[in-house]
C-alpha positions as CSV (number, residue, x, y, z in Angstrom):
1,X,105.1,169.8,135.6
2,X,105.6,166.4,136.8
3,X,104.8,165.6,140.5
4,X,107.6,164.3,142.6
5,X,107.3,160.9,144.3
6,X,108.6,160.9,147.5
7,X,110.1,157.4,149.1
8,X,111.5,156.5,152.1
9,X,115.2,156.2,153.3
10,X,114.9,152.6,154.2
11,X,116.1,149.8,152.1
12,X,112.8,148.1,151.8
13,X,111.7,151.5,150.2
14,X,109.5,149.5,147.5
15,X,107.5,150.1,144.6
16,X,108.2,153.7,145.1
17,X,112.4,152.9,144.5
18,X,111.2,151.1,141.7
19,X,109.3,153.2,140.0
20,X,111.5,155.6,140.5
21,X,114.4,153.2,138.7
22,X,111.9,152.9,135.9
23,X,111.4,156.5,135.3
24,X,115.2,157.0,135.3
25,X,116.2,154.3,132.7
26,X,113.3,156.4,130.3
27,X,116.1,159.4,130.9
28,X,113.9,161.2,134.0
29,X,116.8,162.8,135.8
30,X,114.9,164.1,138.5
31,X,113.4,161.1,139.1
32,X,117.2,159.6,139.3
33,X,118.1,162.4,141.7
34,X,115.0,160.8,144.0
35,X,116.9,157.2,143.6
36,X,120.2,158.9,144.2
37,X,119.3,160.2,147.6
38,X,117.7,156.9,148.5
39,X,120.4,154.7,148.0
40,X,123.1,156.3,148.4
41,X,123.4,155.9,152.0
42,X,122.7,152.2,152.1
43,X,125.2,151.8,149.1
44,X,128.3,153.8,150.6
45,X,127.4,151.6,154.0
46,X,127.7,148.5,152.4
47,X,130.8,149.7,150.6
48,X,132.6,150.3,153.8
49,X,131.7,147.4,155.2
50,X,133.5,145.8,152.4
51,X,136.2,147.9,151.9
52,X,137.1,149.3,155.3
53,X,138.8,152.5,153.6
54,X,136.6,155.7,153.5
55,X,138.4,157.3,150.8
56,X,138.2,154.2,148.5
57,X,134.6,153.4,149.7
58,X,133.2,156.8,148.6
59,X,134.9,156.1,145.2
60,X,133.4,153.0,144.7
61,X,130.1,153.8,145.8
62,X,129.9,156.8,143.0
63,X,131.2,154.4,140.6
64,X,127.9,152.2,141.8
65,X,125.5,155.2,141.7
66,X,127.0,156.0,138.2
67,X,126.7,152.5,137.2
68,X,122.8,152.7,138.9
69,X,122.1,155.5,136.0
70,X,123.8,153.8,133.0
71,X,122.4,150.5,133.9
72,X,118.6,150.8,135.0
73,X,117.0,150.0,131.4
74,X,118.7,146.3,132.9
75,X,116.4,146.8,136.0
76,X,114.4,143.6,136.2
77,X,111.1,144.0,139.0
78,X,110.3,140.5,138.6
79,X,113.9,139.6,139.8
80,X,113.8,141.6,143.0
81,X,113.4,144.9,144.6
82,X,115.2,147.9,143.3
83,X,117.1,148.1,146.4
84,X,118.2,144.9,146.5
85,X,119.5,144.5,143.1
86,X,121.3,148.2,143.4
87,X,122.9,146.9,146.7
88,X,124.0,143.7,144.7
89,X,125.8,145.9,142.3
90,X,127.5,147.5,145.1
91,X,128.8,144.3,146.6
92,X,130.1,143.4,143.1
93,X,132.1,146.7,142.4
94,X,133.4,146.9,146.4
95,X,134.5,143.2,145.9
96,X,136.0,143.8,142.6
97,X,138.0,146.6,143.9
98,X,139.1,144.6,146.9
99,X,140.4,141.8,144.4
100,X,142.0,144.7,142.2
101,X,144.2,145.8,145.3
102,X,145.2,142.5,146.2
103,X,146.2,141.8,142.5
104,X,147.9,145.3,142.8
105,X,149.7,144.6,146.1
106,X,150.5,141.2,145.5
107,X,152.4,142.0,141.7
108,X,154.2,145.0,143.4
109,X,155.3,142.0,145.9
110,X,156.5,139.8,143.4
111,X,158.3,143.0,141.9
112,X,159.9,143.8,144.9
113,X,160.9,140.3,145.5
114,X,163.1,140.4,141.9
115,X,164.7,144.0,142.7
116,X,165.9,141.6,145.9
117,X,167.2,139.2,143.8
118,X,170.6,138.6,144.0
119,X,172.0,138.3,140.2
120,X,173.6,134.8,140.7
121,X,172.4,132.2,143.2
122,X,175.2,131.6,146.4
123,X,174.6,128.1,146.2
124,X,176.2,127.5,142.8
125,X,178.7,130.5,143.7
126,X,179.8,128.6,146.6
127,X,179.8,125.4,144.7
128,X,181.9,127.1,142.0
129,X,184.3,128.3,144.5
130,X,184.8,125.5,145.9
131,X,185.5,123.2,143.2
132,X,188.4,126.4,142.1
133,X,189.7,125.9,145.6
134,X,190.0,122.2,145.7
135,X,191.4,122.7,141.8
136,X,193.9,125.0,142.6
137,X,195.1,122.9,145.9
138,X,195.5,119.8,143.4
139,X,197.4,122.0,141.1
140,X,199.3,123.6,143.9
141,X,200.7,119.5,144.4
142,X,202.4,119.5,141.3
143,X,205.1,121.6,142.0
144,X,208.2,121.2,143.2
145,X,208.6,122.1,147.2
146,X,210.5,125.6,146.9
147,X,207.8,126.7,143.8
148,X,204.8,125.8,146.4
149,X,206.5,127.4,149.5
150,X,207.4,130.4,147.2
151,X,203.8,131.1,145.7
152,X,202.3,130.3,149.1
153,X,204.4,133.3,150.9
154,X,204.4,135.6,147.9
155,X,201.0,135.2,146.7
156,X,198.7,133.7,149.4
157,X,200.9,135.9,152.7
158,X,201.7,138.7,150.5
159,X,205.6,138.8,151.3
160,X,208.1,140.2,148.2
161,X,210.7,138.6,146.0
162,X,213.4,139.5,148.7
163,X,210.9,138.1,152.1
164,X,210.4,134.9,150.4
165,X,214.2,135.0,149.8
166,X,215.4,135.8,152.9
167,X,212.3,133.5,154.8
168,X,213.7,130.7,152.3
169,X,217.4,130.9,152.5
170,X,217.7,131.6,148.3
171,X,218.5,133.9,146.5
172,X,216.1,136.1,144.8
173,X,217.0,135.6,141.7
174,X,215.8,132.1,142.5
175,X,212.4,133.1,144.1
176,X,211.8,135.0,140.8
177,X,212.7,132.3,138.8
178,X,210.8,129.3,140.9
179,X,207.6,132.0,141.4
180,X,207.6,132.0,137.2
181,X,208.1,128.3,136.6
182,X,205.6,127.5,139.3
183,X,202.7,130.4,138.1
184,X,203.5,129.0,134.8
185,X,202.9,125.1,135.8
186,X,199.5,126.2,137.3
187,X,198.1,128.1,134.8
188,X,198.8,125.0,132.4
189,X,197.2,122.9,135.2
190,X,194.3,124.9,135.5
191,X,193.4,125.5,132.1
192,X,193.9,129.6,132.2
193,X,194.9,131.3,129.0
194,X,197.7,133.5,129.3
């Protein structure tokens, strides 16, 4: 039966931590448990210093303590204390986590951005609409006064056949007849198919 080392709870806990860490990268599981309760108080500290969420921080910090047991063959004494290099991993996973949310947030930002997106751009719809205005007014000054004073009230004040007759003085057989000609003479001008 193997005797138990006992270590401190402080992270300058020493030879003791790493022996411990040596013992558990030759499979000692016990001897794991020992480095287990040692650190993981310093590691879910330093965590949630990093990370500022407790939920999230208690993930991470098993994800270290997991990463502690798959990884202490890698344990190097010469390199630094046991402590030390277990809180290092810590830092590293609790910053990579903080750099995976941002990543997270910042692409479902740029995906919400492009559901916002308007499907044409107002500029060149404006643009567009204007040059169809100022087209139509330059086709609107090819015909004759009564076709223009005809298509104005009919189609741009909404009046019938028989209000632009009456407003005009004509008959409406005349309205229909000038309303046709002129509809006809601006398609032609503005380069609609009929």
């Amino acid at each position: 039966m193997k005797q138990a080392v006992h270590i401190s709870e402080a992270p300058s806990a020493g030879p003791g931590l790493q022996e411990l860490l040596g013992l558990a990268a030759r499979g000692d599981q016990a001897a794991f448990a020992e480095v287990y309760d040692a650190v993981r108080g310093p590691v879910l500290g330093l965590v949630r210093s990093v990370l500022r969420d407790p939920a999230q921080s208690e993930e991470v910090a098993q994800e270290v303590l997991v990463e502690v047991w798959r990884t202490a063959p890698r344990f190097q004494a010469a390199r630094g204390s046991a402590m030390n290099w277990v809180l290092t991993l810590a830092h590293h996973r609790a910053v990579d986590r903080v750099r995976s949310v941002e990543a997270t947030t910042a692409r479902e930002h740029r995906a919400a951005l492009l559901d916002r997106t308007p499907e044409f751009d107002e500029v060149a719809e404006m643009v567009e609409s204007r040059l169809e205005r100022e087209q139509v007014r330059r086709c609107m000054r090819t015909l004759s006064e009564l076709q223009r004073q005809s298509v104005t009230l009919a189609y741009y004040r909404g009046l019938t056949y028989r209000e632009v007759a009456e407003l005009l003085s004509v008959p409406p057989a005349t309205i229909k007849t000038r309303l046709r000609d002129g509809l006809i003479r601006l398609r032609d001008c503005l380069g609609v198919s009929a």
